[in-house]
C-alpha positions as CSV (number, residue, x, y, z in Angstrom):
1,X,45.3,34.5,-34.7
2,X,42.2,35.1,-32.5
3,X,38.8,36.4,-33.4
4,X,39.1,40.2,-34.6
5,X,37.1,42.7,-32.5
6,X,35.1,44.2,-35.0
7,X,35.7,47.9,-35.4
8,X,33.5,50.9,-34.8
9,X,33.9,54.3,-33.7
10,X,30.3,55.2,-32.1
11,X,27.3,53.5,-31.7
12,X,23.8,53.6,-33.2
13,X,22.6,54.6,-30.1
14,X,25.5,57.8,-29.9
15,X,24.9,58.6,-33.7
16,X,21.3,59.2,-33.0
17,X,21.8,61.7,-30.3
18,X,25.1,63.4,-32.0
19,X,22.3,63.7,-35.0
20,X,19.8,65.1,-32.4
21,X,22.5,67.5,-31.0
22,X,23.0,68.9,-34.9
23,X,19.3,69.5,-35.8
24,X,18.6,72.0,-32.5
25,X,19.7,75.6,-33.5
26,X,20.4,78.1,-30.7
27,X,20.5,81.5,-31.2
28,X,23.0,83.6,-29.6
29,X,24.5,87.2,-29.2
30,X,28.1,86.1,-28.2
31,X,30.2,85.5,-30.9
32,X,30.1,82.4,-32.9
33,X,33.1,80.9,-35.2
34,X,31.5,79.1,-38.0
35,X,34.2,76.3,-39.1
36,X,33.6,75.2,-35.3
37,X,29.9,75.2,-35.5
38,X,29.7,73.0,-39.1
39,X,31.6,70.5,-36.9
40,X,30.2,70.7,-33.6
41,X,29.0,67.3,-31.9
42,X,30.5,65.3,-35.1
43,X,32.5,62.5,-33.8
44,X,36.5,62.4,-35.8
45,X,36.7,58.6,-35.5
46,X,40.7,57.5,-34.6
47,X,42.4,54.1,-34.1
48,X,40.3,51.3,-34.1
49,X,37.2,52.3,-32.0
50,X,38.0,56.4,-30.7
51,X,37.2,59.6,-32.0
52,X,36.8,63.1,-30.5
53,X,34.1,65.3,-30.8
54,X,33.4,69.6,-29.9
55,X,30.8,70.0,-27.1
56,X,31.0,73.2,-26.7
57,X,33.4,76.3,-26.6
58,X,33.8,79.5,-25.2
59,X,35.7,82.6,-27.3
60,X,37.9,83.1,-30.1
61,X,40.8,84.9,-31.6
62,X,38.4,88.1,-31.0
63,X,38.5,87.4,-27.5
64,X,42.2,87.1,-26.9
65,X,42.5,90.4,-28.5
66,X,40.1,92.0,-26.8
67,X,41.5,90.3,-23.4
68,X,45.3,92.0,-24.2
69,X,43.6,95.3,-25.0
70,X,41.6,95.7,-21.6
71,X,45.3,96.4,-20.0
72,X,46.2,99.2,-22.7
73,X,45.8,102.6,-20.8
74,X,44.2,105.6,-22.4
75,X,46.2,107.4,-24.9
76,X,48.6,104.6,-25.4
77,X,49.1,103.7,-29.1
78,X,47.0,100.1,-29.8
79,X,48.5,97.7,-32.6
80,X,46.0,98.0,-35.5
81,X,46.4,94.1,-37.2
82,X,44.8,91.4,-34.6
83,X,47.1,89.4,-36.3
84,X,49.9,91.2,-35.4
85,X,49.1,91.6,-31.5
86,X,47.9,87.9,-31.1
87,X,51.6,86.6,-32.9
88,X,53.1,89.4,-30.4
89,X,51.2,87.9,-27.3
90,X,53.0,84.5,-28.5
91,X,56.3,85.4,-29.6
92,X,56.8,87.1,-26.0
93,X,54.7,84.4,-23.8
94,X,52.3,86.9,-22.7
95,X,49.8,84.0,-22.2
96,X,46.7,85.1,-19.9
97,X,45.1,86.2,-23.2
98,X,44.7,82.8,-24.7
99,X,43.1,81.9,-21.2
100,X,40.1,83.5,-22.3
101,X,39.1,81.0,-24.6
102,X,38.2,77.6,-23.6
103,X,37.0,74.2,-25.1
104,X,35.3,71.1,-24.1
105,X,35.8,68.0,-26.0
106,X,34.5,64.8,-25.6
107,X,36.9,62.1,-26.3
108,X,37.0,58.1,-26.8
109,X,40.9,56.6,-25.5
110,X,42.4,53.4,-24.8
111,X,42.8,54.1,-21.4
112,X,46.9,53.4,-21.7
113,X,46.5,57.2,-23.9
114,X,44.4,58.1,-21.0
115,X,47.0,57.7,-18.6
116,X,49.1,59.8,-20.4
117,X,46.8,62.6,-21.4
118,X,45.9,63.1,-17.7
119,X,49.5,64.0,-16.6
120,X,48.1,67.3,-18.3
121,X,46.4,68.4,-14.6
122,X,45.5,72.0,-16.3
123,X,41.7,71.0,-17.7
124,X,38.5,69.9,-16.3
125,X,38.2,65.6,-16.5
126,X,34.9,63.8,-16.1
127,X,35.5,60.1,-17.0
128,X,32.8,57.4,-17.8
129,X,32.8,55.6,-14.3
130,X,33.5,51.5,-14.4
131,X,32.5,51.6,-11.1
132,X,29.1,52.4,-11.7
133,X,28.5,51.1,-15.5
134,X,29.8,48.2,-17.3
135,X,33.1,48.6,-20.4
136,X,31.9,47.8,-23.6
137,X,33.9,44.7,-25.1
138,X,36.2,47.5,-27.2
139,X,40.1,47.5,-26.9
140,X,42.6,48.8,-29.2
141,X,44.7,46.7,-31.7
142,X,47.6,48.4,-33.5
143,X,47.1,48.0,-37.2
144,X,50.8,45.9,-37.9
145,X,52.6,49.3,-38.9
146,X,52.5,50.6,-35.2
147,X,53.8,47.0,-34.2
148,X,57.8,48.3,-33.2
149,X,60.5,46.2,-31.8
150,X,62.1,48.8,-28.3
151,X,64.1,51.4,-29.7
152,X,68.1,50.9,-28.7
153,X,68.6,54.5,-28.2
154,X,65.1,56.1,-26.8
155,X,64.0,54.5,-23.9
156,X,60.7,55.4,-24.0
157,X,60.2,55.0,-27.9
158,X,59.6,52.7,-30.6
159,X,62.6,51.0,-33.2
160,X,62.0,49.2,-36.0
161,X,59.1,47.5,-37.2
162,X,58.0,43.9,-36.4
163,X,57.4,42.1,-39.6
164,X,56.3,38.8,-40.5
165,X,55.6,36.0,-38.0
166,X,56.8,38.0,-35.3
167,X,53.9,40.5,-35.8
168,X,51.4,38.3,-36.0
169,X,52.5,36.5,-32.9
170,X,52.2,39.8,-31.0
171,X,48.5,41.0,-32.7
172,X,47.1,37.4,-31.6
173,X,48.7,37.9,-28.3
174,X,47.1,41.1,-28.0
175,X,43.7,40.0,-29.3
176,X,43.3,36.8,-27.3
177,X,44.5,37.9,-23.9
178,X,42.4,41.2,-24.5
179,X,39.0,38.4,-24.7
180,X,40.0,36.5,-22.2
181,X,40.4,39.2,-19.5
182,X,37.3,40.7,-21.3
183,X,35.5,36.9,-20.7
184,X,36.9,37.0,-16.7
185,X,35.4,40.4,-16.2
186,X,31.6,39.6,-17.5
187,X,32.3,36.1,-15.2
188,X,33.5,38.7,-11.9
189,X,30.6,40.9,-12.9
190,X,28.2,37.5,-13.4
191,X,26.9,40.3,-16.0
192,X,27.0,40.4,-19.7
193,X,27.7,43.8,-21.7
194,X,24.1,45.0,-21.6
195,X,23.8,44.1,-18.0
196,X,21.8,40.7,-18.0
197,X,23.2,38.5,-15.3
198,X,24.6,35.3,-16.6
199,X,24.1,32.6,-14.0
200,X,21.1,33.4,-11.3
201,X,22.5,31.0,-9.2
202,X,25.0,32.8,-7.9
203,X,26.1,36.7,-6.9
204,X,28.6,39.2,-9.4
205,X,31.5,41.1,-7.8
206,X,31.3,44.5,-7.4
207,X,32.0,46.0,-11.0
208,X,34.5,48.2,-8.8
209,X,36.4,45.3,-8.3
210,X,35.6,43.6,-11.5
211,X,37.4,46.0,-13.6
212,X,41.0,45.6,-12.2
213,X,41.5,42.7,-14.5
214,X,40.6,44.9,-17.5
215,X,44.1,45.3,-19.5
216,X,44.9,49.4,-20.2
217,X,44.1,48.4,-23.9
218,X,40.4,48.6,-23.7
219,X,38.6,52.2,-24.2
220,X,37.3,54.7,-21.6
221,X,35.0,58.3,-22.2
222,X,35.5,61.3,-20.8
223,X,34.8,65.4,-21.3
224,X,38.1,67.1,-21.1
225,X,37.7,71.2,-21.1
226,X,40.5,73.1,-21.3
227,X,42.1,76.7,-22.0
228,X,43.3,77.6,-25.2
229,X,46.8,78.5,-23.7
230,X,46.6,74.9,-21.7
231,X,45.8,73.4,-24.8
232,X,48.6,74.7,-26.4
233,X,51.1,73.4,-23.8
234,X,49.4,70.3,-24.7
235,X,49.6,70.2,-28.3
236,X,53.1,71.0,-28.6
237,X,54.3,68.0,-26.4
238,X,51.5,65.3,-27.5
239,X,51.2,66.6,-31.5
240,X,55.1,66.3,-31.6
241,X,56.7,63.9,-33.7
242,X,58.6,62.3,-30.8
243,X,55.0,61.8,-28.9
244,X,53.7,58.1,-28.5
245,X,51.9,57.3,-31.9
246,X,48.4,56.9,-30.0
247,X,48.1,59.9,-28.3
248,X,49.7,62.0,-31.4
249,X,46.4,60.5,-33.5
250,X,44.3,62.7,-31.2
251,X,46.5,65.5,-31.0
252,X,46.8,66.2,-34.4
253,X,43.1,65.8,-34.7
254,X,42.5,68.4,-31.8
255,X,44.7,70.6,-33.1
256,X,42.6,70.4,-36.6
257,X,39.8,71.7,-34.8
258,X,41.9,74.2,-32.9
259,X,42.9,75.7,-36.4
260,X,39.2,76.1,-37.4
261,X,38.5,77.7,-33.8
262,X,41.1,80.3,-33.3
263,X,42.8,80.3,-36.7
264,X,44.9,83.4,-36.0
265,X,46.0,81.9,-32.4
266,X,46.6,78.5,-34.1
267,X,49.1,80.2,-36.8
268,X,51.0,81.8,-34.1
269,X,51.0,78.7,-32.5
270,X,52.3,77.2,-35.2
271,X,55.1,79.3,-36.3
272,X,56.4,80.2,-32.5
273,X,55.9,76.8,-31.1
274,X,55.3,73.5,-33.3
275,X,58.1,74.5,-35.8
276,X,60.0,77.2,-34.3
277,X,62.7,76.1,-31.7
278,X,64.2,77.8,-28.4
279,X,68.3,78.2,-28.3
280,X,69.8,78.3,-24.4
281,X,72.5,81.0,-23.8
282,X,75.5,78.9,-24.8
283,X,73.8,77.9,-27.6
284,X,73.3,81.4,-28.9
285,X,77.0,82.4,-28.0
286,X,77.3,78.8,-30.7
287,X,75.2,80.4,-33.5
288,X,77.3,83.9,-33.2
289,X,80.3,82.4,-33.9
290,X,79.5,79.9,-36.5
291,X,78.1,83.3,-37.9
292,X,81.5,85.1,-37.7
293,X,82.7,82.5,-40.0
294,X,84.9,80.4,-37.2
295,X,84.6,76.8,-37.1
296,X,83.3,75.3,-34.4
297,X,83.3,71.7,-33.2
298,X,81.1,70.0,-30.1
299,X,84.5,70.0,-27.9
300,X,85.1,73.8,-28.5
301,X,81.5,74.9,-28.4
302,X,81.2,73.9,-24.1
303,X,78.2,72.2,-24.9
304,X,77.3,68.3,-24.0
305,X,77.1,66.0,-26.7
306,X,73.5,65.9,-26.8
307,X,72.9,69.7,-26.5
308,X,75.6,70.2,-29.4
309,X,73.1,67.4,-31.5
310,X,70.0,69.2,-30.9
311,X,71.4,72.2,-31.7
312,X,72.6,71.1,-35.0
313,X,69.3,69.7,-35.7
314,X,67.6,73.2,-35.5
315,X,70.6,74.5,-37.6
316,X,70.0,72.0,-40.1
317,X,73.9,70.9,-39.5
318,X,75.5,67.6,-38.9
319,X,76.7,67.1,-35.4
320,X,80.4,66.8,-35.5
């Protein structure tokens, strides 16, 4: 097997200023939320050399309820609980309240999970620029439990587990062909990692053209802001157990800190979204009827195989 990259999370260099960041205290008049504050800057290391961190935020669940209560007229009766109005505003996807708060994280990715967390177009993306700097010499390696054979019946997902020689074929493949395009891109750049040329005989390539034979293994940066309502659009398809492994670590990690930010909005979340489940029409006319006591199959229900299987998985049924 080749040489293991060895693993880190942030450097010495990035612990000193996320130290720096923690020891200035700001004082404020607009509302605070202390879990977020204990953890602001900190970096949540994930995989082999990631993390995400809090940079800043804007709001909280005060603010949605005070957003949903600006369009109450005078004299009109106003729900008491904030709980209560905030799980109303999610059970009937009134959503322009949870606009109001925002976030902006700063987040280490292989750029693969990158590719895939940008189809989410609704947030603000600066992203640490190859063109202008050099890549560090970090790419991700799965640990052998996220090594999978193609799943036969998800074509986008993972089957079994590789085992044996079979994964350790696959991390050395990984490992050595991640150096060696690593090795060709300091010889393109005719730069090492901290910049020094290597040979003063001869010119570098343009790191813009340098980097195209970097694999989508090794890591990128970038600050990601984003609405709370956005965020929860992303959550519930990236911090679902049918999401890629990689880009669930950092979903369930954002939504971690989501909990501590807006913890009534997060429980709402929660319950509505992440574990409740929608039912289509037919579906309902399905539940009635298995209700009344009649017995109903797939063939007699009018809906497609699949539909009828989903279904029974929110009932809790088997699919017959």
């Amino acid at each position: 097997m080749g040489k293991t990259v060895p693993r880190k999370n942030i450097t010495a260099d990035q612990q000193a200023e996320i130290d720096a960041q923690r020891a200035e205290v700001n004082q404020t008049r607009r509302p605070t939320v202390k879990a977020l504050e204990d953890v602001l800057y900190q970096a949540i290391p994930l995989l082999d050399h990631g993390f995400v961190r809090v940079i800043d935020y804007f709001g909280d669940d005060g603010a949605i309820v005070q957003a949903a209560r600006v369009s109450y007229g005078k004299g009109t009766k106003k729900v008491q609980d904030d709980r209560n109005l905030i799980r109303y505003l999610m059970r009937h996807r009134h959503s322009t309240p949870f606009e109001m708060c925002e976030i902006k994280l700063h987040v280490k990715l292989p750029i693969f999970v990158a590719r895939q967390w940008i189809l989410h177009r609704t947030a603000n993306v600066n992203e640490y620029s190859a063109r202008y700097s050099i890549l560090d010499r970090e790419f991700y390696v799965p640990v052998p439990a996220q090594l999978a054979k193609q799943s036969k019946t998800n074509r986008q997902g993972r089957g079994d587990t590789f085992e044996g020689s079979a994964a350790e074929e696959a991390l050395a493949t990984i490992e050595n062909l991640s150096a060696e395009a690593y090795s060709a891109y300091t010889r393109l750049l005719n730069e090492d990692q901290q910049g020094n040329t290597i040979d003063e005989s001869r010119d570098g390539l343009a790191r813009e053209l340098a980097r195209m034979v970097i694999p989508t293994n090794f890591y990128t940066q970038w600050y990601w802001k984003i609405d709370l309502q956005n965020l929860f659009h992303f959550l519930s398809l990236r911090a679902d157990p049918h999401a890629q492994y990689e880009i669930r670590v950092y979903a369930d990690a954002i939504a971690a800190l989501v909990e501590k930010w807006c913890p009534l909005a997060f429980e709402a979340f929660r319950d509505y979204r992440m574990t409740g489940a929608a039912v289509s029409g037919p579906g309902m006319e399905v539940i009635k009827r298995l209700l009344s006591g009649e017995a109903v199959t797939q063939e007699s229900s009018g809906l497609s195989k699949r539909e009828w299987g989903e279904l029974m998985a929110v009932l809790g049924g088997e699919a017959t």
